[in-house]
Biopython code that builds the backbone (N, CA, C, O; Angstrom):
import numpy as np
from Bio.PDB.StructureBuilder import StructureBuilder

atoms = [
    (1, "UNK", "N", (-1.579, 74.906, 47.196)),
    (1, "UNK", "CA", (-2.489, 75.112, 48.309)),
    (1, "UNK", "C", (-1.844, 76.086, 49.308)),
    (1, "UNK", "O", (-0.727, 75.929, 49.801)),
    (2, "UNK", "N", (-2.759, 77.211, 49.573)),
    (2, "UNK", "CA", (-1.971, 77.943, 50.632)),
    (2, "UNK", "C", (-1.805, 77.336, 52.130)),
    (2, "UNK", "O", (-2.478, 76.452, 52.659)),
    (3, "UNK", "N", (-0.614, 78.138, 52.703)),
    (3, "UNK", "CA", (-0.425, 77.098, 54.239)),
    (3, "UNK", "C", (-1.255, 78.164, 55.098)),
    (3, "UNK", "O", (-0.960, 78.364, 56.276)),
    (4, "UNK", "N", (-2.166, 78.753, 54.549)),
    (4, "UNK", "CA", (-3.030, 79.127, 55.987)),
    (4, "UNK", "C", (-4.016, 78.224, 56.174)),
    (4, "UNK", "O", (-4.844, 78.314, 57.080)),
    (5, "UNK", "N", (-3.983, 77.502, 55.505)),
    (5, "UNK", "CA", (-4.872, 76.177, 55.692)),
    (5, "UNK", "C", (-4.420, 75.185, 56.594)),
    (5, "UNK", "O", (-3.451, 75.629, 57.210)),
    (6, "UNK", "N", (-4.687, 74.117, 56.910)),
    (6, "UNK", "CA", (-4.278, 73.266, 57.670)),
    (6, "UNK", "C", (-3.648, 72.526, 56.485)),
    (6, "UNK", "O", (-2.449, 72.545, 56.206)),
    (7, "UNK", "N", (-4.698, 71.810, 55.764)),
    (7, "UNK", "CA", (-3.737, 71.082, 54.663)),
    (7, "UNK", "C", (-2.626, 71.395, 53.941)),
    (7, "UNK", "O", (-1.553, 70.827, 53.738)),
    (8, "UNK", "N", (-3.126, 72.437, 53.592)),
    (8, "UNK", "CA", (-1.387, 73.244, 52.991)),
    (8, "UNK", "C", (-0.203, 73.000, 53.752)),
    (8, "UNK", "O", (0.688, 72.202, 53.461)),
    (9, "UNK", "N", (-0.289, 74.061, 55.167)),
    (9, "UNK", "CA", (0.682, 73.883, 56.019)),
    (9, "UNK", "C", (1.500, 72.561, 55.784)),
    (9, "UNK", "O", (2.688, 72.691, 55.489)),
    (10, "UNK", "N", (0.815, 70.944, 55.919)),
    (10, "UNK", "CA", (1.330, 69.705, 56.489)),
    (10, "UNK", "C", (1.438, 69.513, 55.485)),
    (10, "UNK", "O", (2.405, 68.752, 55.448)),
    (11, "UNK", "N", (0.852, 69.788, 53.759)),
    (11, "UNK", "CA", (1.397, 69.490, 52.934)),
    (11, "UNK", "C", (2.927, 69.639, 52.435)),
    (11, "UNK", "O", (3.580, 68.754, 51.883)),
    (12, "UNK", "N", (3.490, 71.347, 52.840)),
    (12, "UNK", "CA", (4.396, 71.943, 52.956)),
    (12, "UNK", "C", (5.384, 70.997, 53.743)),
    (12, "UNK", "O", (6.295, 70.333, 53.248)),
    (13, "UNK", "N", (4.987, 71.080, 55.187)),
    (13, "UNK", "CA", (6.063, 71.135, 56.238)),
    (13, "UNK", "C", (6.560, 69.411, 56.141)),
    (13, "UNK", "O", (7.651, 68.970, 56.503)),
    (14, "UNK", "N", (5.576, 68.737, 55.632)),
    (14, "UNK", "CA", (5.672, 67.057, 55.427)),
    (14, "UNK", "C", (6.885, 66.974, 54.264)),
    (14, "UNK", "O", (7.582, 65.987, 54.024)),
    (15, "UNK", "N", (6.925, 67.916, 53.797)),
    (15, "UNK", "CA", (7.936, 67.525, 52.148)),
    (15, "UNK", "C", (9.321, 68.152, 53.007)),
    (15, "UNK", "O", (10.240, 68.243, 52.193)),
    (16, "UNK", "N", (9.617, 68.461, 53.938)),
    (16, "UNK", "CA", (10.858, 68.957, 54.375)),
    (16, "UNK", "C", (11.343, 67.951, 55.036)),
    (16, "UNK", "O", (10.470, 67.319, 55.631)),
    (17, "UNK", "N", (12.746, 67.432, 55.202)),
    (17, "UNK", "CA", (13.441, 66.096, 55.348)),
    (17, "UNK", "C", (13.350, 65.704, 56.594)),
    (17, "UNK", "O", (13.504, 66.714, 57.281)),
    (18, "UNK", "N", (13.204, 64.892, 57.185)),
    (18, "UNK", "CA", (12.759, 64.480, 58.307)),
    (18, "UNK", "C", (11.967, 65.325, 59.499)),
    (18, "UNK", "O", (12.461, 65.807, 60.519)),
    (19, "UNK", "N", (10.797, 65.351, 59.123)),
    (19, "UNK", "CA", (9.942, 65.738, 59.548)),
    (19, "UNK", "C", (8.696, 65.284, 60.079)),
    (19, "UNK", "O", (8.086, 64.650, 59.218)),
    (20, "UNK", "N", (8.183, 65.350, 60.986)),
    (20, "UNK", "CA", (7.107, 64.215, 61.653)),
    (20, "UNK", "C", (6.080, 65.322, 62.106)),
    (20, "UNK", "O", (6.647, 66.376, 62.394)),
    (21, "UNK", "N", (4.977, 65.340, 62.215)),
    (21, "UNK", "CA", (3.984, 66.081, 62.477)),
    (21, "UNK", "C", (2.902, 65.531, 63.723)),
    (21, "UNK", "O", (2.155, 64.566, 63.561)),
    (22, "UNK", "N", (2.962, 66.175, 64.728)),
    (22, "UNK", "CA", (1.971, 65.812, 65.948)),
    (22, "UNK", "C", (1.312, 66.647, 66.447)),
    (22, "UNK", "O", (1.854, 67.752, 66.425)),
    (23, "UNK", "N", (-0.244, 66.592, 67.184)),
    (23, "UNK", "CA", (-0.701, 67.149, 67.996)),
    (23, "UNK", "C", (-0.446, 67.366, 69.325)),
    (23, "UNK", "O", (-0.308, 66.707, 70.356)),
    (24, "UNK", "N", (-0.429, 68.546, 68.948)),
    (24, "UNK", "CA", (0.280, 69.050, 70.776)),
    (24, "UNK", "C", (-0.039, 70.294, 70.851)),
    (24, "UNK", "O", (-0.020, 70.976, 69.826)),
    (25, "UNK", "N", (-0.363, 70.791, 71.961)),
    (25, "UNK", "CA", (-1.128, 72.066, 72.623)),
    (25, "UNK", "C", (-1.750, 72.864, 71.652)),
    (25, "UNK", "O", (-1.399, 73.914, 71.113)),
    (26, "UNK", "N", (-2.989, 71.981, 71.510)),
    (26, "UNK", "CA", (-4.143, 72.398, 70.486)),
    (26, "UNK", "C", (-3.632, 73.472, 69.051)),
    (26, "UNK", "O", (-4.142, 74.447, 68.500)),
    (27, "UNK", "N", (-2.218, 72.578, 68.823)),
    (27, "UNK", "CA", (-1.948, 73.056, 67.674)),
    (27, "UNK", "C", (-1.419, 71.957, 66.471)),
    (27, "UNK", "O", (-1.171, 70.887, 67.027)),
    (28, "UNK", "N", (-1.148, 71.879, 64.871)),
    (28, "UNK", "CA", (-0.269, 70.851, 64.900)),
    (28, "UNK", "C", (1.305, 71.335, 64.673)),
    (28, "UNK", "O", (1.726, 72.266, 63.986)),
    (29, "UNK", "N", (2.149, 70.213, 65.633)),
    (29, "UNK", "CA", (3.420, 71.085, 65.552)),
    (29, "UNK", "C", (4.181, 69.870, 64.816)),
    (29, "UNK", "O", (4.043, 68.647, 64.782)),
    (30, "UNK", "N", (5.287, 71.069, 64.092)),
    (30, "UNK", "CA", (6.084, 69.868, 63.147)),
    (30, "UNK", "C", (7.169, 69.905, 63.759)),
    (30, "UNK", "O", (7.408, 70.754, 64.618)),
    (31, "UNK", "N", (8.278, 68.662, 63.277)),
    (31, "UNK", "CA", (9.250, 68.623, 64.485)),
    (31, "UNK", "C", (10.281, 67.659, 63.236)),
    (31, "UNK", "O", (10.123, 66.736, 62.437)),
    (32, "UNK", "N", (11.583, 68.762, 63.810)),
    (32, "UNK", "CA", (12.520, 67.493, 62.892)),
    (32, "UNK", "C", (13.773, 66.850, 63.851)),
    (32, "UNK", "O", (14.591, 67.486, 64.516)),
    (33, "UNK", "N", (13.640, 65.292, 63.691)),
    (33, "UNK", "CA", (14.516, 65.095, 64.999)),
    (33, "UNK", "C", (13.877, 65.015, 66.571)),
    (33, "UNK", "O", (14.524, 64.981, 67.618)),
    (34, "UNK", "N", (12.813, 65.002, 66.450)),
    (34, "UNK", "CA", (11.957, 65.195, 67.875)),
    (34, "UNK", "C", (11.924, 67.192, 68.499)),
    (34, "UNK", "O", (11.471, 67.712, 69.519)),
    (35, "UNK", "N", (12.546, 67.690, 67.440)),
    (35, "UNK", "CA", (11.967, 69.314, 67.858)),
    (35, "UNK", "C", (11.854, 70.128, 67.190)),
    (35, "UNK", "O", (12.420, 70.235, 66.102)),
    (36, "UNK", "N", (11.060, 70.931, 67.701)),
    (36, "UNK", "CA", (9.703, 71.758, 66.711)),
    (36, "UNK", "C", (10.746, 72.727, 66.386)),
    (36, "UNK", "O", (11.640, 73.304, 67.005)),
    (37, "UNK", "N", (10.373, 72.701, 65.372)),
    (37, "UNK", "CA", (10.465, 73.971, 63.817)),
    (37, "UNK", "C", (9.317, 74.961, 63.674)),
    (37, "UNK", "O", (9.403, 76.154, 63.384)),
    (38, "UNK", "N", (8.338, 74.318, 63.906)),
    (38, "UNK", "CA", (7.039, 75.313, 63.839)),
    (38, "UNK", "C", (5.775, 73.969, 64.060)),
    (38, "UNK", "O", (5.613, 72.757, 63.926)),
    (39, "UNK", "N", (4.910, 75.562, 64.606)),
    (39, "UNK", "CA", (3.430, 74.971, 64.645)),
    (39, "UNK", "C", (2.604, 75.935, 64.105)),
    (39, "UNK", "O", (2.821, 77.145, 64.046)),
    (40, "UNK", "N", (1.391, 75.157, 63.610)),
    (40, "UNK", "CA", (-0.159, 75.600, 62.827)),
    (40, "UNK", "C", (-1.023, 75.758, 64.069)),
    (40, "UNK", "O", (-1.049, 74.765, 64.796)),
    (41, "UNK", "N", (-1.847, 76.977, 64.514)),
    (41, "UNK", "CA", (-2.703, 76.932, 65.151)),
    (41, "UNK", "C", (-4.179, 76.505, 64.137)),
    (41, "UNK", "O", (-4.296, 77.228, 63.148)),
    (42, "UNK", "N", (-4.728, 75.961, 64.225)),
    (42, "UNK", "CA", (-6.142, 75.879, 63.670)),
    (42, "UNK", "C", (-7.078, 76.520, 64.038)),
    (42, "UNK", "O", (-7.901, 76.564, 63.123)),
    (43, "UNK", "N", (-7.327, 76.925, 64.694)),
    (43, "UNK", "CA", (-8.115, 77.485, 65.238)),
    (43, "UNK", "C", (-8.223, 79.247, 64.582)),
    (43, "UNK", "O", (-9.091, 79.821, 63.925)),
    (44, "UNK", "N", (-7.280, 79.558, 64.978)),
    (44, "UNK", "CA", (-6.987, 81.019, 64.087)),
    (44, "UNK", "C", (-6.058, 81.134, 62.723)),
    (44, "UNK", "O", (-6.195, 81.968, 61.827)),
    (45, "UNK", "N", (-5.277, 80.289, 62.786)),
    (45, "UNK", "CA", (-5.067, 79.753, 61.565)),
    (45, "UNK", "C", (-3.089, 80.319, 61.249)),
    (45, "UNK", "O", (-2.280, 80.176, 60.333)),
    (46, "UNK", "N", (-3.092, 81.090, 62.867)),
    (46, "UNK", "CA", (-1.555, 81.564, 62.804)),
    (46, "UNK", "C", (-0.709, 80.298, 62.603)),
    (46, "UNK", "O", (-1.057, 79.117, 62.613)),
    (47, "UNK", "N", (0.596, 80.909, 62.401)),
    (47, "UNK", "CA", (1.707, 80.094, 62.467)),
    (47, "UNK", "C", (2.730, 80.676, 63.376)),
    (47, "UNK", "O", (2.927, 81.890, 63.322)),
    (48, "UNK", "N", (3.529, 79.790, 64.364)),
    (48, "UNK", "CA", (4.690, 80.172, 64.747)),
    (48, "UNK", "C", (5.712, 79.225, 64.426)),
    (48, "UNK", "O", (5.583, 78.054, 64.069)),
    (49, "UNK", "N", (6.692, 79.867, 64.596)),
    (49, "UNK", "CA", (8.171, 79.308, 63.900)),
    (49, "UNK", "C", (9.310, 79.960, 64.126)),
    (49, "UNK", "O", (9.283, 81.175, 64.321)),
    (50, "UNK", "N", (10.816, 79.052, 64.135)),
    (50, "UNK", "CA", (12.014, 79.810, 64.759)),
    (50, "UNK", "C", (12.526, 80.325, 63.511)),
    (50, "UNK", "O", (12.439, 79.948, 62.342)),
    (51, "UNK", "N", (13.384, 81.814, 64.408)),
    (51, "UNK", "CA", (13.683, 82.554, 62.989)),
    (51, "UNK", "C", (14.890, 82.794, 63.810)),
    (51, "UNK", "O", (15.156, 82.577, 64.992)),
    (52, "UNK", "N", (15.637, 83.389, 62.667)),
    (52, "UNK", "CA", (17.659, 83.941, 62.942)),
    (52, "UNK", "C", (16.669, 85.186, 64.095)),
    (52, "UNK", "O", (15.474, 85.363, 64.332)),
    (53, "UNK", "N", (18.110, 85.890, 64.608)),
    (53, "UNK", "CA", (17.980, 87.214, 65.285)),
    (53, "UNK", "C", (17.703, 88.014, 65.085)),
    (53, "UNK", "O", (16.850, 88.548, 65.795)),
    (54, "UNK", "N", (18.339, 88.790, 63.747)),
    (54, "UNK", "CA", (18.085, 89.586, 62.597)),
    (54, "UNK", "C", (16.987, 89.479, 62.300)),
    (54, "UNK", "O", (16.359, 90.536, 62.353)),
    (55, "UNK", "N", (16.028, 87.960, 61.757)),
    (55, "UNK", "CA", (14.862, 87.898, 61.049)),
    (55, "UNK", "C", (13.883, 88.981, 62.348)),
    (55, "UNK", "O", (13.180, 89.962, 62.109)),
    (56, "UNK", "N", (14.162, 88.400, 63.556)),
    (56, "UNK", "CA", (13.143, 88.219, 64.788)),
    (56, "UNK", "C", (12.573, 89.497, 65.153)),
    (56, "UNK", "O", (11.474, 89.723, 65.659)),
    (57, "UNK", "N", (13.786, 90.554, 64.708)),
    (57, "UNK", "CA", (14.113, 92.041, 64.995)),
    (57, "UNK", "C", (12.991, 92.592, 63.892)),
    (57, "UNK", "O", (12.080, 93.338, 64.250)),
    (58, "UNK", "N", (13.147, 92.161, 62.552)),
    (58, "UNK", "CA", (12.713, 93.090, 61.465)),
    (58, "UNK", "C", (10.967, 92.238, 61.812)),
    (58, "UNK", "O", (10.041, 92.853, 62.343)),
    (59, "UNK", "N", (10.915, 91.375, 61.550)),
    (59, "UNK", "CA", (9.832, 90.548, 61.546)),
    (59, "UNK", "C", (8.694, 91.241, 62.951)),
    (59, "UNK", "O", (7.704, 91.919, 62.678)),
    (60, "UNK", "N", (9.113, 90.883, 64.444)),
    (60, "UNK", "CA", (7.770, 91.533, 65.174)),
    (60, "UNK", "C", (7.924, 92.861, 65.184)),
    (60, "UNK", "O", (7.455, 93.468, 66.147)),
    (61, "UNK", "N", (8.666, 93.665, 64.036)),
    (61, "UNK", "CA", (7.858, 95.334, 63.521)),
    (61, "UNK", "C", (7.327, 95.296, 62.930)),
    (61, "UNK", "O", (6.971, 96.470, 62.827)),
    (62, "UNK", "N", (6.627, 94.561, 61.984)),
    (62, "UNK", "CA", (5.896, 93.935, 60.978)),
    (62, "UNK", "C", (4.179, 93.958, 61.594)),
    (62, "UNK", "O", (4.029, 93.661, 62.779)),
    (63, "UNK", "N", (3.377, 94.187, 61.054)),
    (63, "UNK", "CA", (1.914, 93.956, 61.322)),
    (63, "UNK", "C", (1.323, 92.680, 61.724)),
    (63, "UNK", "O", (2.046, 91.730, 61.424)),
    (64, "UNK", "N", (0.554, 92.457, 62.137)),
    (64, "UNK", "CA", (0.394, 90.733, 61.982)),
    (64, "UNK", "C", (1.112, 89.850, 62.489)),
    (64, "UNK", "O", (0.774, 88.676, 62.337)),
    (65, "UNK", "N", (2.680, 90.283, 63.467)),
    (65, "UNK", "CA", (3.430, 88.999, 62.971)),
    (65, "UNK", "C", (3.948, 89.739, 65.054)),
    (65, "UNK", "O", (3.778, 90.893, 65.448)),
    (66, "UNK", "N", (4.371, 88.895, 65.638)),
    (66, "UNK", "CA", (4.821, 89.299, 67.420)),
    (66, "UNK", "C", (5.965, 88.039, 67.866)),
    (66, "UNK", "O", (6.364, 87.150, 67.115)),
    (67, "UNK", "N", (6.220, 88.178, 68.811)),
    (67, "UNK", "CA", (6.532, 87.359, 69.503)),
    (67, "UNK", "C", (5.465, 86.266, 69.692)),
    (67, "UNK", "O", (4.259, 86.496, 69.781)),
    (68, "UNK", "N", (6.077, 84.977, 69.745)),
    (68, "UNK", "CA", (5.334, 83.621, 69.912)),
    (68, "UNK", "C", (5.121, 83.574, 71.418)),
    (68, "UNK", "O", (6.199, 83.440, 71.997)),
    (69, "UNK", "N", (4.173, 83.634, 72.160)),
    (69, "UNK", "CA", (3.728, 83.459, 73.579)),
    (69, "UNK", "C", (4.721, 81.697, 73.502)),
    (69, "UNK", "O", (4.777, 80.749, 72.719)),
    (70, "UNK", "N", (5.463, 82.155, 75.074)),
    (70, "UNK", "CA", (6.500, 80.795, 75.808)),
    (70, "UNK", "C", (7.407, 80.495, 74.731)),
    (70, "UNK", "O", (8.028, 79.438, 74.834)),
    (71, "UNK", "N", (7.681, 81.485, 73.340)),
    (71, "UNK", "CA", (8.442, 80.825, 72.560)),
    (71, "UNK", "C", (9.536, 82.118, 72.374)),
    (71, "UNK", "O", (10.659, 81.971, 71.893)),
    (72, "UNK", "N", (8.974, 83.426, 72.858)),
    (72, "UNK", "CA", (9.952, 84.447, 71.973)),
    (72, "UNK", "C", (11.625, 84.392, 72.848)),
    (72, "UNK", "O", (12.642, 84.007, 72.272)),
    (73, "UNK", "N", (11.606, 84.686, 73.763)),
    (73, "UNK", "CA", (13.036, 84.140, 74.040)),
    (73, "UNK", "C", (14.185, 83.513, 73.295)),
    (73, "UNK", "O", (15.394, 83.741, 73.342)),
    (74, "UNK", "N", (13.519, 82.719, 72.643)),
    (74, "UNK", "CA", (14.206, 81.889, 72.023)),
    (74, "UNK", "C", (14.364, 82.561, 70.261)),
    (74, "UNK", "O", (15.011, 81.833, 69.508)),
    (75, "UNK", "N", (13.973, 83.475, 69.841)),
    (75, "UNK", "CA", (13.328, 83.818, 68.443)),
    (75, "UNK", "C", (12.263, 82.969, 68.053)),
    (75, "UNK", "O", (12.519, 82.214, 67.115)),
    (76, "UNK", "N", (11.749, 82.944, 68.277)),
    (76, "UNK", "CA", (10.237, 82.639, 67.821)),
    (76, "UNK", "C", (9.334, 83.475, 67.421)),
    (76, "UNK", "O", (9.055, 84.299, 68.292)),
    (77, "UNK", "N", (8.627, 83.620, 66.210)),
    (77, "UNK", "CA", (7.379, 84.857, 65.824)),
    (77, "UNK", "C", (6.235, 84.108, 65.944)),
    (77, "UNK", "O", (6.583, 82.927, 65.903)),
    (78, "UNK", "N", (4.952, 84.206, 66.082)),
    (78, "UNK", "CA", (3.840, 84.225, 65.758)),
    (78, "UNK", "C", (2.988, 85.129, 64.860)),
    (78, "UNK", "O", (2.503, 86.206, 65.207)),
    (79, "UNK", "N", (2.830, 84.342, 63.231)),
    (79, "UNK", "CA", (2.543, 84.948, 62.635)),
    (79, "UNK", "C", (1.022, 84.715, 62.221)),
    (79, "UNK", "O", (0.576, 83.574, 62.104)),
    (80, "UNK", "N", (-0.054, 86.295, 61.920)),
    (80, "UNK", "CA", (-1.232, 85.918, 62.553)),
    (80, "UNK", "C", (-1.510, 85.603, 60.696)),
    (80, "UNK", "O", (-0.646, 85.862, 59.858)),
    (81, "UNK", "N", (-3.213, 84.867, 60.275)),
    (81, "UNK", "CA", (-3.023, 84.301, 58.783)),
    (81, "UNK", "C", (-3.286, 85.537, 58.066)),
    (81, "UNK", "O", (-4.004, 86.444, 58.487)),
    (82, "UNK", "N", (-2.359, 85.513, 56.418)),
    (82, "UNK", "CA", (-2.406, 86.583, 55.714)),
    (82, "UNK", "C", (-1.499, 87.551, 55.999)),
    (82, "UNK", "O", (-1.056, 88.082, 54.981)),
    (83, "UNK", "N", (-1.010, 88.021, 57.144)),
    (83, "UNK", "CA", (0.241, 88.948, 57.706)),
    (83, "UNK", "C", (1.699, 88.652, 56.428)),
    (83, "UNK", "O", (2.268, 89.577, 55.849)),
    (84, "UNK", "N", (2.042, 87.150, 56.239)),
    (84, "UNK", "CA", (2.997, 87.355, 55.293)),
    (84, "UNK", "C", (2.756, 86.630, 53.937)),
    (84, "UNK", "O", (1.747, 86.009, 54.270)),
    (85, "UNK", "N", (2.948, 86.309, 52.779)),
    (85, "UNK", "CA", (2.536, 86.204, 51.967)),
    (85, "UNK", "C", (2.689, 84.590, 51.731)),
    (85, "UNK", "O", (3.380, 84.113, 52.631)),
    (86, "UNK", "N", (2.133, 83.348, 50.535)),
    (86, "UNK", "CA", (2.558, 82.134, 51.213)),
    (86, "UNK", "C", (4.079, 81.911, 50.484)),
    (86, "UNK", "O", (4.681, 81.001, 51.053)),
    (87, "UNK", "N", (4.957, 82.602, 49.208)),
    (87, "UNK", "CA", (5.796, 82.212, 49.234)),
    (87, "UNK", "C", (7.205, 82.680, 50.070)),
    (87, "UNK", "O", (8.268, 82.058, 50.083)),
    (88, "UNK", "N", (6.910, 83.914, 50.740)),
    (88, "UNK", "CA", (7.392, 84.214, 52.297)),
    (88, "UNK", "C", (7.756, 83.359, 53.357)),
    (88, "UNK", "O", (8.781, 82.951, 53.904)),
    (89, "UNK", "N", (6.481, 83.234, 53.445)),
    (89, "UNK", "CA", (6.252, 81.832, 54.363)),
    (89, "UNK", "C", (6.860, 80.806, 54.462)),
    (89, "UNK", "O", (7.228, 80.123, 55.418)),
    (90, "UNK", "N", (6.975, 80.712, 53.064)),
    (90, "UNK", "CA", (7.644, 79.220, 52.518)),
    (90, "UNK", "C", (9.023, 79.322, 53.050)),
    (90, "UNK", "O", (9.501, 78.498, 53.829)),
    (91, "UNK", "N", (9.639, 80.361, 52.600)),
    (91, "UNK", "CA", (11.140, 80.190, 52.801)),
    (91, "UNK", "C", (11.287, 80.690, 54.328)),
    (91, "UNK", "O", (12.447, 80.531, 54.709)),
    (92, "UNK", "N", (10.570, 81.166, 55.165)),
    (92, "UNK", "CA", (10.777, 81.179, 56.756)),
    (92, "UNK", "C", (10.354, 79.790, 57.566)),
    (92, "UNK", "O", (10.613, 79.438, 58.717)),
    (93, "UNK", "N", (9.790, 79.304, 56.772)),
    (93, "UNK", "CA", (8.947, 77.471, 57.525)),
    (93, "UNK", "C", (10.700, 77.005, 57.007)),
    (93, "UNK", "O", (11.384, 76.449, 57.866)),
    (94, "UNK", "N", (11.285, 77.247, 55.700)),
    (94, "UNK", "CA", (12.245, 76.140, 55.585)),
    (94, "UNK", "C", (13.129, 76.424, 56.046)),
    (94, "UNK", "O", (13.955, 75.579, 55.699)),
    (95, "UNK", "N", (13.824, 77.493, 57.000)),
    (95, "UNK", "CA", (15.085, 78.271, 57.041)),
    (95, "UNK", "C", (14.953, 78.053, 58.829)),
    (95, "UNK", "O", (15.873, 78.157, 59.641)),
    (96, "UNK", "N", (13.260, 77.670, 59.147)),
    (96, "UNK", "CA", (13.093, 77.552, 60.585)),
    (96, "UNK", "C", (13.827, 75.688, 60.684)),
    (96, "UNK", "O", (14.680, 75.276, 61.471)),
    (97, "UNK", "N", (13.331, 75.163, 59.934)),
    (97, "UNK", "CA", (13.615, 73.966, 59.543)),
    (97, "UNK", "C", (15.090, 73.415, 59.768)),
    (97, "UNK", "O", (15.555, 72.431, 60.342)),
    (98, "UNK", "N", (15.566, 74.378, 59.133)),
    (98, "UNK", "CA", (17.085, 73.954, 58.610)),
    (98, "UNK", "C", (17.801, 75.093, 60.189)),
    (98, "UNK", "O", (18.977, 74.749, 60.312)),
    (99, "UNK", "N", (17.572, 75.836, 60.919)),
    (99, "UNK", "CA", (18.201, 76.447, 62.103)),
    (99, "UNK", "C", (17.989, 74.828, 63.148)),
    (99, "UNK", "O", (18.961, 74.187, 63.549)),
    (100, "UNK", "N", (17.156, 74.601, 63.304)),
    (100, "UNK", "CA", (16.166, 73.428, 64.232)),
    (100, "UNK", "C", (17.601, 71.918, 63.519)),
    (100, "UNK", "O", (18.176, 71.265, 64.390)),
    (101, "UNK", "N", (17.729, 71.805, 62.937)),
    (101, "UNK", "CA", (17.853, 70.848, 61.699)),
    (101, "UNK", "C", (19.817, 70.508, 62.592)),
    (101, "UNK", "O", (20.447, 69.563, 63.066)),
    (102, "UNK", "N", (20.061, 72.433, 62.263)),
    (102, "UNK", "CA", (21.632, 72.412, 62.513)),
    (102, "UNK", "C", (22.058, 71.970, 63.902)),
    (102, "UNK", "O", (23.217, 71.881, 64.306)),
    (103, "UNK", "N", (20.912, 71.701, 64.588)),
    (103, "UNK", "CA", (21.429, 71.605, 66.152)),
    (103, "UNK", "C", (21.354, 70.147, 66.617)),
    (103, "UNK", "O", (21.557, 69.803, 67.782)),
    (104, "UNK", "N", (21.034, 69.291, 65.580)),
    (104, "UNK", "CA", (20.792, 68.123, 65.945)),
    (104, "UNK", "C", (22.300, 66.978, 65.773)),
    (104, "UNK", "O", (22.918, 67.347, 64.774)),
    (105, "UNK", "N", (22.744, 66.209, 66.202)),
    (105, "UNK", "CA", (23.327, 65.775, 66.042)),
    (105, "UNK", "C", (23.792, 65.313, 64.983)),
    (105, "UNK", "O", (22.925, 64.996, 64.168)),
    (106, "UNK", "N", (25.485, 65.048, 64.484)),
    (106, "UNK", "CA", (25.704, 64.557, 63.361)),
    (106, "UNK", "C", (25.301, 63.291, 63.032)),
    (106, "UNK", "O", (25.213, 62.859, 61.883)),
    (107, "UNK", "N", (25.074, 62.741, 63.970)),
    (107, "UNK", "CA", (24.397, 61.067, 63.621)),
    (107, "UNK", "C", (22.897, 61.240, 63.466)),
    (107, "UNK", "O", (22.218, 60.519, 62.735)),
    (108, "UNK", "N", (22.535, 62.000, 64.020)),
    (108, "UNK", "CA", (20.997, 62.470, 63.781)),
    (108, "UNK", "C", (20.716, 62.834, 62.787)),
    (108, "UNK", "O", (19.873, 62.246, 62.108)),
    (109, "UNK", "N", (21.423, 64.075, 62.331)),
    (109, "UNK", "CA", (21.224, 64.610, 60.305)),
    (109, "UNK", "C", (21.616, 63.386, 59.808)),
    (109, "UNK", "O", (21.027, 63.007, 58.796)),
    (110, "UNK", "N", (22.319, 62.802, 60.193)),
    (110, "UNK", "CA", (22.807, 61.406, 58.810)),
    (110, "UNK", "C", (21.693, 60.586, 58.594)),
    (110, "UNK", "O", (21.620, 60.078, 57.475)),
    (111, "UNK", "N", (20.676, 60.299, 59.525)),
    (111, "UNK", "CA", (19.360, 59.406, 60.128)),
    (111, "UNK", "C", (18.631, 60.136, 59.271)),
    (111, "UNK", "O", (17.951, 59.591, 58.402)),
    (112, "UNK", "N", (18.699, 61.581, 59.437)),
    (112, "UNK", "CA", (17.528, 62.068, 58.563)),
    (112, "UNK", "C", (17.562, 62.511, 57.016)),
    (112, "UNK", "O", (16.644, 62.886, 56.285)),
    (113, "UNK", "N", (18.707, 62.367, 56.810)),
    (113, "UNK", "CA", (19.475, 62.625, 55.365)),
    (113, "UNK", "C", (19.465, 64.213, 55.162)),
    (113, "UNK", "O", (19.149, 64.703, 54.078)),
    (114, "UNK", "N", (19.842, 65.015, 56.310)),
    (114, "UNK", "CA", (20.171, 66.177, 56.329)),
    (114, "UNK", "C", (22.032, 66.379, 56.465)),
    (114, "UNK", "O", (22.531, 67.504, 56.497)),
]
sb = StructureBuilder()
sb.init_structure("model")
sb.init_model(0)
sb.init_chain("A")
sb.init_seg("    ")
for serial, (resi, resn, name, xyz) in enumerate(atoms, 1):
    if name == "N":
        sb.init_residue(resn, " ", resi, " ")
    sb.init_atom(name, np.array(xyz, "f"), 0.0, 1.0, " ", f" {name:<3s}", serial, name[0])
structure = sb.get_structure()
């Protein structure tokens, strides 16, 4: 199922290791550890998500794909649907995952079996 869908997306982002999925600012955002990795807009069907520095640089020269409004500071893209391809996708949702993942405490990854 592609993740420009809603189902896809949570199908995806649900199979990554401790991961919890909530509604929050009319988007759904996934969160590992209590913080977001990325969110699904529904509505338009973008995705945003944290990326390395390097990614952040090559990525909003890219068509389709910018800074995340209240998120780019931080590396964050907002990517609009169709801009990257879904097995692209895939490995930037899991690599956002696993940056989000590294900052959490060692008793925290042990909780989550990261």
């Amino acid at each position: 199922m592609s993740l420009t869908s809603r189902a896809g997306f949570e199908r995806f982002v649900s199979g990554l290791p401790g991961t919890s999925l909530v509604e929050q600012w009319e988007s759904v955002v996934a969160k590992v550890g209590g913080k977001v990795f990325c969110l699904f807009g529904p509505k338009d069907g973008s995705i945003t998500f944290k990326v390395s520095e390097t990614s952040f640089e090559g990525l909003t020269a890219s068509p389709g794909i910018g800074q995340a409004p209240y998120f780019a500071k931080g590396q964050w893209v907002n990517v609009a649907r169709g801009a990257l391809e879904d097995e692209t996708l895939r490995a930037y949702l899991a690599e956002a995952h696993r940056i989000i993942a590294a900052k959490l405490t060692r008793k925290a990854r042990a909780e989550f079996g990261l």
